[in-house]
RODO-2510 file (C-alpha; in nm, 4 decimals, decimal comma):
residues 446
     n   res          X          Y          Z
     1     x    -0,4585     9,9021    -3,2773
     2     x    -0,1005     9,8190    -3,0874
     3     x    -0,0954     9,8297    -2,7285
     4     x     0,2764     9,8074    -2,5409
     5     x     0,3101     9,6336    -2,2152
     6     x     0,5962     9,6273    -1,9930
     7     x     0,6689     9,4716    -1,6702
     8     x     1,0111     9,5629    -1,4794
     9     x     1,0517     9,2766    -1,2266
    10     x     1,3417     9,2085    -0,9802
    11     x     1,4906     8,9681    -1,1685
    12     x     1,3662     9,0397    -1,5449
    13     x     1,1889     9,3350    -1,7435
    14     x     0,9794     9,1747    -1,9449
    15     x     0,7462     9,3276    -2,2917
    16     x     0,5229     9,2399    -2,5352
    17     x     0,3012     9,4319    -2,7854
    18     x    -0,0670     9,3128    -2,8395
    19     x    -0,2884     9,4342    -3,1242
    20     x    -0,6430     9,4393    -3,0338
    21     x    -0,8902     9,3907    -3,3861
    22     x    -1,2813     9,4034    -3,3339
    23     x    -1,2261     9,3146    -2,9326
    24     x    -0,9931     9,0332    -2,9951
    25     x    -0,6542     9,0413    -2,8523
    26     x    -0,3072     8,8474    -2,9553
    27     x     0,0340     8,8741    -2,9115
    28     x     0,2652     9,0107    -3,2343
    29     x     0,5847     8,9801    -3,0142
    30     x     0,7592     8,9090    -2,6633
    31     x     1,1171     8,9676    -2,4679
    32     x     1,2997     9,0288    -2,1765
    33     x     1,6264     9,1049    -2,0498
    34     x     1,7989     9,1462    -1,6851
    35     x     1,6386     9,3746    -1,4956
    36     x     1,8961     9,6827    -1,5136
    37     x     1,8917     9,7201    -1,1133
    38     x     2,0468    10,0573    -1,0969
    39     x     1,8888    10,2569    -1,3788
    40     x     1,5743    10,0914    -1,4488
    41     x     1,4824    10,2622    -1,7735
    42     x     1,7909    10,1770    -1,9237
    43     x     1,6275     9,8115    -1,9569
    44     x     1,2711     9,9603    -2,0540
    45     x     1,4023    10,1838    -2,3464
    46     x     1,5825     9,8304    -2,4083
    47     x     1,2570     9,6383    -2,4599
    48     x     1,0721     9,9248    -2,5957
    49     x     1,3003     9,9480    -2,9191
    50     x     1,3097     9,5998    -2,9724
    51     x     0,9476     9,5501    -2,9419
    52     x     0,8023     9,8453    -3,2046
    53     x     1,0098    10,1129    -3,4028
    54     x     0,7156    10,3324    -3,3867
    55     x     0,4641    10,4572    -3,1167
    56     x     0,2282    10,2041    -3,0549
    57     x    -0,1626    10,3210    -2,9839
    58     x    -0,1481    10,2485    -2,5990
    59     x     0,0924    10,1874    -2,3726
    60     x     0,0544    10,0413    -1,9507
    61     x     0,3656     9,9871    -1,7413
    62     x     0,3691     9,7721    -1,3983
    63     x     0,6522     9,6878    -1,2011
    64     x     0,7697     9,5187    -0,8994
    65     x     1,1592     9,5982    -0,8990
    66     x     1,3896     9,7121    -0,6375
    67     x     1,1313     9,5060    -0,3816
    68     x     0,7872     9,6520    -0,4603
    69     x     0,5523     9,8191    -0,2670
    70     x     0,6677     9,7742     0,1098
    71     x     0,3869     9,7600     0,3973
    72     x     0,3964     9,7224     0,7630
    73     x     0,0488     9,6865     0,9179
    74     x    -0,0064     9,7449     1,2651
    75     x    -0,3292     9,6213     1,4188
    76     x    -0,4899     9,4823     1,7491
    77     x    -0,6413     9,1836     1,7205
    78     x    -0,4852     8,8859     1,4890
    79     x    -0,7914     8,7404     1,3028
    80     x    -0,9379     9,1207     1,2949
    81     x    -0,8752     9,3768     1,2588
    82     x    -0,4661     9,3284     1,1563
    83     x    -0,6364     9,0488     0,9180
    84     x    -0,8282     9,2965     0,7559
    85     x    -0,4801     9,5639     0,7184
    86     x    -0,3354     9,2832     0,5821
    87     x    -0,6381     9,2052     0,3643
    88     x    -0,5864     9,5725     0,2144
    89     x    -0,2441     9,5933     0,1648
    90     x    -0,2342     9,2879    -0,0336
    91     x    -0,5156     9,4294    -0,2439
    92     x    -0,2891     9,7687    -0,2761
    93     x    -0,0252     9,5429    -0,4667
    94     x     0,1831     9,6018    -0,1821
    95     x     0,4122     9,3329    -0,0289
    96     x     0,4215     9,2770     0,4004
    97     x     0,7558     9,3428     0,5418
    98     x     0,6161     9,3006     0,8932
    99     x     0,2986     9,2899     1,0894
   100     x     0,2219     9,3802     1,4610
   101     x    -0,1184     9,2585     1,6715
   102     x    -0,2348     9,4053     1,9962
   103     x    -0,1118     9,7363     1,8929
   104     x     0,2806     9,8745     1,8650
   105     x     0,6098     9,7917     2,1366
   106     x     0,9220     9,9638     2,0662
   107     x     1,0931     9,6569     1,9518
   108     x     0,7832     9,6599     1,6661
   109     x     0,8733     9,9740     1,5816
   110     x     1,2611     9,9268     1,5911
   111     x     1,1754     9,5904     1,3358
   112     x     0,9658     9,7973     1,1202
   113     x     1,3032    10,0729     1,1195
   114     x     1,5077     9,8073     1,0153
   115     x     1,2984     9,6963     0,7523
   116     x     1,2377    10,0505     0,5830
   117     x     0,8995     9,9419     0,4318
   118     x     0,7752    10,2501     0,1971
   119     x     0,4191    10,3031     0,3859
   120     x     0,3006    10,1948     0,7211
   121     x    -0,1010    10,1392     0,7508
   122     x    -0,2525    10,1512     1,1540
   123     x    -0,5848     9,9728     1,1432
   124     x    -0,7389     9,8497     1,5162
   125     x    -1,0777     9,9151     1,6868
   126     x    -1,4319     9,8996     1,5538
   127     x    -1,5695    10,2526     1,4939
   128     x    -1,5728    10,4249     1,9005
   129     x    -1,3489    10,1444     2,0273
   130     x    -1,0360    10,0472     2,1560
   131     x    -0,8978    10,4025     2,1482
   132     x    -0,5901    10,4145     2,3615
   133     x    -0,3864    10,0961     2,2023
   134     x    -0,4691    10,2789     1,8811
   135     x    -0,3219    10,6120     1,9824
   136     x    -0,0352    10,4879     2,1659
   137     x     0,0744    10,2792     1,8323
   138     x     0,0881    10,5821     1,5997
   139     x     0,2555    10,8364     1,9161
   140     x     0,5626    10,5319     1,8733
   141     x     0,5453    10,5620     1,5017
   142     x     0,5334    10,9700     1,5167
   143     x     0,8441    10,9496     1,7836
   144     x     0,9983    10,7438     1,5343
   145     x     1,0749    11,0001     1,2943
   146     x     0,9580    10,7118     1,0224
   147     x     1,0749    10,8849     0,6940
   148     x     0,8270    10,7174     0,4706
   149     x     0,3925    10,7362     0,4615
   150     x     0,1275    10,6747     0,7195
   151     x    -0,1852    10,5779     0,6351
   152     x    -0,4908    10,5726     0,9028
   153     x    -0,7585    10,2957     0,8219
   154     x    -0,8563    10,2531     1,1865
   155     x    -1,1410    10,3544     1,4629
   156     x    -1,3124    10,6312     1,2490
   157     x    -1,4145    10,8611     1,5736
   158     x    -1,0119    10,9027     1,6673
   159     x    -0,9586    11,0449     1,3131
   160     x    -0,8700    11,3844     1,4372
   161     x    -0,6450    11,2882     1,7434
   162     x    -0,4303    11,0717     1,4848
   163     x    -0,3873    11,3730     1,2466
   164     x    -0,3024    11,6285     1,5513
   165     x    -0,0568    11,3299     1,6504
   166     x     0,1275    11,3026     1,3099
   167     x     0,0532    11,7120     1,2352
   168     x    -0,1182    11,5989     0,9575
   169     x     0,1615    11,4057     0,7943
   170     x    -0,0737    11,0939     0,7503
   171     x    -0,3375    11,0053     0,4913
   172     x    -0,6409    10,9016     0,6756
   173     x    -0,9450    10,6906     0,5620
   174     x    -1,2333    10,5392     0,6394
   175     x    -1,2351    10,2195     0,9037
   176     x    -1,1405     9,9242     0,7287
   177     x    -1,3419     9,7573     0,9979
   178     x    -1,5840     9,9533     1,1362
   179     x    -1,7933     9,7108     1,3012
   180     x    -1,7126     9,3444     1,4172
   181     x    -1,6532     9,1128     1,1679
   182     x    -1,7198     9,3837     0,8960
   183     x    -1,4714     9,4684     0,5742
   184     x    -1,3719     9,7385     0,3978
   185     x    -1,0548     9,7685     0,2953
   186     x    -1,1096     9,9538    -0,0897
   187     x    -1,1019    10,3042     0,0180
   188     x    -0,7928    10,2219     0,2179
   189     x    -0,6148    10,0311    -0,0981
   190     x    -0,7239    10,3173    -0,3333
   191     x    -0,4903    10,5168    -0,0803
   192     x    -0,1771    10,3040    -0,0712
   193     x    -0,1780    10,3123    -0,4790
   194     x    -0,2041    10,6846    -0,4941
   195     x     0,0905    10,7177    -0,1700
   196     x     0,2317    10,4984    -0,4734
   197     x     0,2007    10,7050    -0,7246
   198     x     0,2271    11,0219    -0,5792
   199     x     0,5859    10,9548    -0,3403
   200     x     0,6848    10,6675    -0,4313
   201     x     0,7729    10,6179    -0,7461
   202     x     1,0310    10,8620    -0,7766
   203     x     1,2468    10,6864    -0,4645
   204     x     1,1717    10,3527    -0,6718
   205     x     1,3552    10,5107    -1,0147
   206     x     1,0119    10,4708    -1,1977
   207     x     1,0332    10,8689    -1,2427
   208     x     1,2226    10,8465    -1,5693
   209     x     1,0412    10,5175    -1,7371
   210     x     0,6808    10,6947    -1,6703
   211     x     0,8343    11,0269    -1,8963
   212     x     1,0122    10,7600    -2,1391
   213     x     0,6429    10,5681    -2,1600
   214     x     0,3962    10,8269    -2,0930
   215     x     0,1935    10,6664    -1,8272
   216     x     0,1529    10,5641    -1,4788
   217     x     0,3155    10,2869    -1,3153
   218     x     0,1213    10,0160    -1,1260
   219     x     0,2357     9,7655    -0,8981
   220     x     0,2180     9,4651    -1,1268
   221     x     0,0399     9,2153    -0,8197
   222     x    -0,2792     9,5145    -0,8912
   223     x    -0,2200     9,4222    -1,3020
   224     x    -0,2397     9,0075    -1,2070
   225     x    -0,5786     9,1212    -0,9431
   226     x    -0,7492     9,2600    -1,2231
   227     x    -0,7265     8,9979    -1,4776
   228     x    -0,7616     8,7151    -1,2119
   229     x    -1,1170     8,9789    -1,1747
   230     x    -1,2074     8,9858    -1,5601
   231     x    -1,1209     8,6330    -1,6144
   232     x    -1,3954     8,5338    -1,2938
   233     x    -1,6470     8,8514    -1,4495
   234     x    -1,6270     8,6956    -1,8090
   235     x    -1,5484     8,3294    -1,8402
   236     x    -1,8284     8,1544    -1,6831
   237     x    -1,6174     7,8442    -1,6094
   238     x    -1,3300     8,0314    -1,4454
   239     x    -1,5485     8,1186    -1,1357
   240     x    -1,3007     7,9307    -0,8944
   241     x    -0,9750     7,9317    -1,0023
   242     x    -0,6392     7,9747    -0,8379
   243     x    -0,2794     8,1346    -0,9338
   244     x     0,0545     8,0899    -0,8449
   245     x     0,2932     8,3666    -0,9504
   246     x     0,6718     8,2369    -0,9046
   247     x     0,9382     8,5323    -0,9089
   248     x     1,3262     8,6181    -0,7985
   249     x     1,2048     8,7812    -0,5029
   250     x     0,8217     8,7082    -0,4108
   251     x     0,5577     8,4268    -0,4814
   252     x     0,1862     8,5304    -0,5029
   253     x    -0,1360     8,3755    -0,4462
   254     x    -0,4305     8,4710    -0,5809
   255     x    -0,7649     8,2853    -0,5972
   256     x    -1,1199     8,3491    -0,6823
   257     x    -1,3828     8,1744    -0,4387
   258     x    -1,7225     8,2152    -0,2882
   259     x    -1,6874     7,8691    -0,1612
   260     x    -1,5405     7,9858     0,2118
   261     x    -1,7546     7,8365     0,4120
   262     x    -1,7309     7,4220     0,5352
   263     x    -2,0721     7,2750     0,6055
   264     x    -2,1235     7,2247     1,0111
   265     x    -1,8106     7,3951     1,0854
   266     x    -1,7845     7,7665     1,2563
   267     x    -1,6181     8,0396     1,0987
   268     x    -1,4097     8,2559     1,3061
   269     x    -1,2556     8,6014     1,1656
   270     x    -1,3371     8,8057     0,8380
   271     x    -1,5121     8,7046     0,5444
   272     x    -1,2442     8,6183     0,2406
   273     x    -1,2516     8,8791    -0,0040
   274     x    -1,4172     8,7352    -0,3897
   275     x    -1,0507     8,7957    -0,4949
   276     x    -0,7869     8,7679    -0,3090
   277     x    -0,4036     8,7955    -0,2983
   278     x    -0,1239     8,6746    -0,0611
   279     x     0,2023     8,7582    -0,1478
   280     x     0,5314     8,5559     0,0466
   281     x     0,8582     8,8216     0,0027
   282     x     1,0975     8,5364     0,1793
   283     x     0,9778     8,2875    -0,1047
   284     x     1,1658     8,3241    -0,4511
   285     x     1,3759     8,1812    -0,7115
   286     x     1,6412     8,4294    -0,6969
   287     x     1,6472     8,7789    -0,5073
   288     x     1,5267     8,6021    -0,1983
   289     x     1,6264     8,2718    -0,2404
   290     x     1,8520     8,2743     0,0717
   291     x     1,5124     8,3141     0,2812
   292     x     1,3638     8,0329     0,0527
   293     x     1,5894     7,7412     0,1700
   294     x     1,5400     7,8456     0,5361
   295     x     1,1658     7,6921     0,4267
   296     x     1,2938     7,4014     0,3404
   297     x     1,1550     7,0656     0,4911
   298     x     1,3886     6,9895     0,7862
   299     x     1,5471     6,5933     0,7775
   300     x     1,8481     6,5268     0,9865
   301     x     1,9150     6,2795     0,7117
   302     x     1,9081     6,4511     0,4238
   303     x     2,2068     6,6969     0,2774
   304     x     2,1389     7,0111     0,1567
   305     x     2,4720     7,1245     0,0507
   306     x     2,4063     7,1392    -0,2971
   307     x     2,1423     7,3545    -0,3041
   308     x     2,3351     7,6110    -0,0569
   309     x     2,5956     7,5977    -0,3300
   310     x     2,3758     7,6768    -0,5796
   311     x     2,1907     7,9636    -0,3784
   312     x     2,5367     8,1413    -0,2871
   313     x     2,5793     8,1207    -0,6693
   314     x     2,2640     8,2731    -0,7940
   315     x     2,2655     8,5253    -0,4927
   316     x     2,5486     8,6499    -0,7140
   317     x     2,3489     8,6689    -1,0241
   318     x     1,9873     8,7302    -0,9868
   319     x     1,9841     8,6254    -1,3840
   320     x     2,1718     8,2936    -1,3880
   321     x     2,0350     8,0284    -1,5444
   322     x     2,0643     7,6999    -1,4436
   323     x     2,2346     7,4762    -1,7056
   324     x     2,3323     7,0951    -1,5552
   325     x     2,1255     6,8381    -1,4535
   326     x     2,2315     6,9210    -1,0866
   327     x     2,1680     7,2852    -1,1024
   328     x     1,8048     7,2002    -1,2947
   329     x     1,7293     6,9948    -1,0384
   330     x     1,8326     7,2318    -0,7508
   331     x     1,6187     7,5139    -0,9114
   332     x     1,2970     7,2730    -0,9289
   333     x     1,3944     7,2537    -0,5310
   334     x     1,3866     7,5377    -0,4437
   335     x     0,9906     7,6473    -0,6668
   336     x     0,8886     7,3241    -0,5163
   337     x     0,9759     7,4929    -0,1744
   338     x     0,8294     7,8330    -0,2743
   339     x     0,4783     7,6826    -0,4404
   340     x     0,3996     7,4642    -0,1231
   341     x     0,4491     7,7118     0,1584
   342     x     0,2525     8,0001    -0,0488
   343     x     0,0051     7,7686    -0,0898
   344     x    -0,0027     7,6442     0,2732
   345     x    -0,0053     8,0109     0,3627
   346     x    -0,2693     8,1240     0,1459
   347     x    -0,5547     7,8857     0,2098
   348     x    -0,7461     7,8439     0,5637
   349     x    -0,7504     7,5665     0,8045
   350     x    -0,9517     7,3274     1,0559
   351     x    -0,8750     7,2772     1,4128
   352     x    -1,0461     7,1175     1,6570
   353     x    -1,1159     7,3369     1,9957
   354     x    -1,2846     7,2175     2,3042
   355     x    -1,5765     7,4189     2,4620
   356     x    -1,8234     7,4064     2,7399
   357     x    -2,0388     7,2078     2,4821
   358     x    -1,7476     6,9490     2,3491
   359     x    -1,5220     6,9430     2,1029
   360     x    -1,6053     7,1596     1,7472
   361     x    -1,4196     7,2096     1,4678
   362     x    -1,3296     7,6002     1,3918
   363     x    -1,2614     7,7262     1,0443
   364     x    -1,0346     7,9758     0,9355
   365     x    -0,9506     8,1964     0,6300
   366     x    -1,0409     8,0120     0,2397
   367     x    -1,1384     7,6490     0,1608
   368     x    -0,9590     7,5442    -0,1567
   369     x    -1,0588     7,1972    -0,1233
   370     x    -1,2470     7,1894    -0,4716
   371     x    -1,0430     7,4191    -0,6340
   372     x    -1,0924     7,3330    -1,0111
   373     x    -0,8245     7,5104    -1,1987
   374     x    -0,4934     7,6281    -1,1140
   375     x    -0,2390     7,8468    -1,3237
   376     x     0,1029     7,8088    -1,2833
   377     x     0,3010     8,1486    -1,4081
   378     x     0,6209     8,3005    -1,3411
   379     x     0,9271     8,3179    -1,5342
   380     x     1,0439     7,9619    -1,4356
   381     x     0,7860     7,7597    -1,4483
   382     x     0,7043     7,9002    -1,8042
   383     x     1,0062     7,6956    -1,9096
   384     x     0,8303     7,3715    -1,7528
   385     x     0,4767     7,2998    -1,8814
   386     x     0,5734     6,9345    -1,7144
   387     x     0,6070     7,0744    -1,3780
   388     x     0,3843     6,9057    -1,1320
   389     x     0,2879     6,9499    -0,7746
   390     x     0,0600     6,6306    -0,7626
   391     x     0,3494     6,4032    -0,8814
   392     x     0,5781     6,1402    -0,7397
   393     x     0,8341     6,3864    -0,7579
   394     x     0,6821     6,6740    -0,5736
   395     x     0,5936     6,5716    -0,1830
   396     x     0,2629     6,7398    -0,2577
   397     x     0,0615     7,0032    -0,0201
   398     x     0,0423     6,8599     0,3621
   399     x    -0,3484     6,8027     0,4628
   400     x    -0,2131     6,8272     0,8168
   401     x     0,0111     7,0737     0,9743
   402     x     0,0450     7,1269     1,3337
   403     x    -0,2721     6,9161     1,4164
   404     x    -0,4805     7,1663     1,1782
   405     x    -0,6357     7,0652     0,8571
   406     x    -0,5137     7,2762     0,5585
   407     x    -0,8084     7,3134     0,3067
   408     x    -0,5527     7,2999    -0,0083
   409     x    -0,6565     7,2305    -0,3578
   410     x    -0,7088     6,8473    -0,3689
   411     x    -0,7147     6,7744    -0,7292
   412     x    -0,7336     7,0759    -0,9670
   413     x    -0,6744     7,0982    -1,3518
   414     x    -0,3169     7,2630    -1,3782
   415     x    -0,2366     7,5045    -1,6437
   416     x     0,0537     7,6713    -1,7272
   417     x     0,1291     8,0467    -1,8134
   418     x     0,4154     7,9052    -2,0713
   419     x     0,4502     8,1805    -2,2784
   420     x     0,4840     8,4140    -1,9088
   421     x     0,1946     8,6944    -2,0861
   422     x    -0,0205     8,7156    -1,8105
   423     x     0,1670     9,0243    -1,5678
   424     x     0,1184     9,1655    -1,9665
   425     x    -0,1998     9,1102    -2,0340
   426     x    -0,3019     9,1890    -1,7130
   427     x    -0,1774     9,5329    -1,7490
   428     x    -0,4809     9,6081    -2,0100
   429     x    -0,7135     9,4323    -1,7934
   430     x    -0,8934     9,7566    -1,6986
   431     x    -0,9254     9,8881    -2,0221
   432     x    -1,0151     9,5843    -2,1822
   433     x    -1,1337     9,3153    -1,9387
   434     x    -1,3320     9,1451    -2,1407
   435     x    -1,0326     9,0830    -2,4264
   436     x    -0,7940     9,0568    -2,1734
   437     x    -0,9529     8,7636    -1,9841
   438     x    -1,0259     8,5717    -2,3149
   439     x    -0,6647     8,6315    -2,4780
   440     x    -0,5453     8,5192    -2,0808
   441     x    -0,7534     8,2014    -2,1075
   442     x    -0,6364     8,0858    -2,4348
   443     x    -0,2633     8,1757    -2,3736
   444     x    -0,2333     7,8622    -2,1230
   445     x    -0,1746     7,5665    -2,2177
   446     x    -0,2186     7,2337    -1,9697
***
């Protein structure tokens, strides 16, 4: 049996066929060319050709081109309610262009305009509260005239009033927090792939690579969920792992973790999700790089007009590669720029707060601290199985940052996506999770 994947990223559209004997998966053959930007299937009948001359037995598509899935979340309170939107549209495969707490201003909505994300999801208000900032958030988006999708994942007894608001041109579903502290954000992620499917992918230009491929589209982040799922479901010693996928345009996050929780500490806001995703669109190697070096650490002393140089070039071409020693070194710059702040991002934090009682120390989204393993994937650092974060060379992850204690990995086992398979393999992760996770495994090396 053959199966045909294919991932169309910003930057590259990448393919491989598998064959799949007796439940064991392995690759026959890989490759990838420049995304073709304005005709996408140009570059997937490309790949497709080269990869089989005949129709292979199964065939899954992903793809995270011309900027992904695009989500505003509007919310009410920070470590609530807009945690949990955020929560879901992460899980959707979808990628934040902006959020808004304490409900919608006009300047909110004028930023989300500006942005033109593809869906906008209104969460805020346990079930029967906080009605009015709710309702006055979606009249700004209806006045709008916002071209693209609603979706309603907010106070469950105003259902009706939002749909009489938008004349029914939202998708509502059920409360992704319907009582304090509570989450459940699947229904409303279920939603945002099917806005996907069903409006979306014609405006992205998947339209003609679905006919040429005969299936559905996903957003490849949902492909790199689900095997980052069956690898925790089936390898008993991947239970609490991390990845870091580098692109052009985004760097994800995802780690598996029922470790949340710090001994003697209090928890404030949601419980962390078993799997979960955080995806930073101004952190990438070449589509956003401009946004990248506007991360970068800032020293008076030190001069960073090489790597501008080297940004205005690549900003050019999305697929340069870099060839000197200079512009090798400037490229390891700027994913040692993009892995710490997505990593700083994604993980929770300490901080000390005073009370009536005395100081205590408050906790806040996932403790990495004993992460044990860590992939490293992405279609530069599969050219560098030497690439360290823990090195003399790389400054490492900060344990403080604005008097808060960042619970970051402290000394995981890295491992290294070289052969860049896993947005691939991840693709057949729901119809074979168990092969998937094991072919996955034993792709790394590290």
């Amino acid at each position: 049996m053959y199966l045909l994947s294919i991932d169309i990223g910003s930057t590259w559209t990448k393919g491989a066929l598998f064959s799949m004997e007796n439940g064991v998966m392995k690759l026959v053959s890989r490759d990838a060319i420049p995304t073709t930007q304005e005709n996408l299937s140009e570059g997937v009948f490309e790949i497709k050709s080269r990869l089989t001359s005949k129709t292979p037995d199964m065939v899954r598509f992903s793809s995270s081109a011309k900027g992904g899935l695009g989500i505003s979340v509007i919310g009410l309170v920070q470590d609530l309610s807009l945690y949990a939107g955020k929560l879901a549209a992460w899980s959707s495969g979808g990628k934040l262009i902006s959020v808004h707490a304490n409900g919608l201003t006009q300047s909110g909505m004028n930023e989300i305009l500006s942005k033109h994300p593809d869906i906008i999801l209104i969460t805020g208000g346990t079930d029967g509260g906080h009605e009015e900032k709710i309702i006055r958030a979606a009249t700004t988006v209806q006045e709008s005239r916002f071209p693209g999708t609603v979706v309603y994942a907010g106070n469950s007894h105003i259902q009706e009033i939002i749909s009489k608001i938008f004349k029914n041109r939202v998708v509502v579903t059920e409360n992704i927090m319907p009582s304090l502290g509570s989450f459940q954000g699947e229904k409303a992620s279920d939603i945002i792939r099917k806005v996907f499917l069903s409006e979306i992918v014609e405006g992205k230009g998947l339209g003609k690579v679905r006919e040429i491929l005969g299936c559905d589209p996903v957003p490849t982040p949902v492909s790199m969920m689900n095997l980052v799922d069956s690898i925790t479901r089936f390898n008993e010693n991947w239970g609490f792992f991390g990845a870091v996928d580098l692109g052009g345009a985004t760097t994800d996050v995802y780690s598996s973790s029922t470790e949340d929780y710090t001994s003697g500490i209090v928890f404030r806001g949601l419980p962390e999700p078993l799997i979960k995703r955080t995806v930073e669109g101004d952190l990438g190697m070449r589509v956003s790089s401009k946004n990248t070096i506007e991360n970068m650490d800032q020293n008076p002393e030190t001069d960073n007009t090489g790597i501008q140089n080297w940004v205005k070039q690549i900003s050019q071409d999305f697929s340069k590669i870099s060839q000197s020693k200079e512009e090798k070194y400037m490229d390891r710059e700027l994913a040692r720029i993009c892995i710490r702040n997505s990593m700083l991002r994604h993980c929770g934090e300490i901080e000390k707060v005073w009370t009536t009682e005395g100081e205590i120390s408050v906790q806040k989204g996932r403790n990495l601290k004993k992460l044990k393993k860590l992939v490293l994937t992405g279609g530069y650092l599969s050219q560098f199985s030497d690439f360290s974060i823990y090195s003399s060379s790389f400054p490492g992850l900060p344990l403080i940052v604005d008097s808060k204690e960042k619970l970051i990995p402290q000394s995981p086992d890295i491992y290294f996506d070289d052969k860049y398979l896993w947005p691939l393999i991840g693709n057949f992760a729901e119809d074979f999770p168990e092969a998937a996770a094991a072919f996955a495994v034993e792709s790394l090396s590290g």
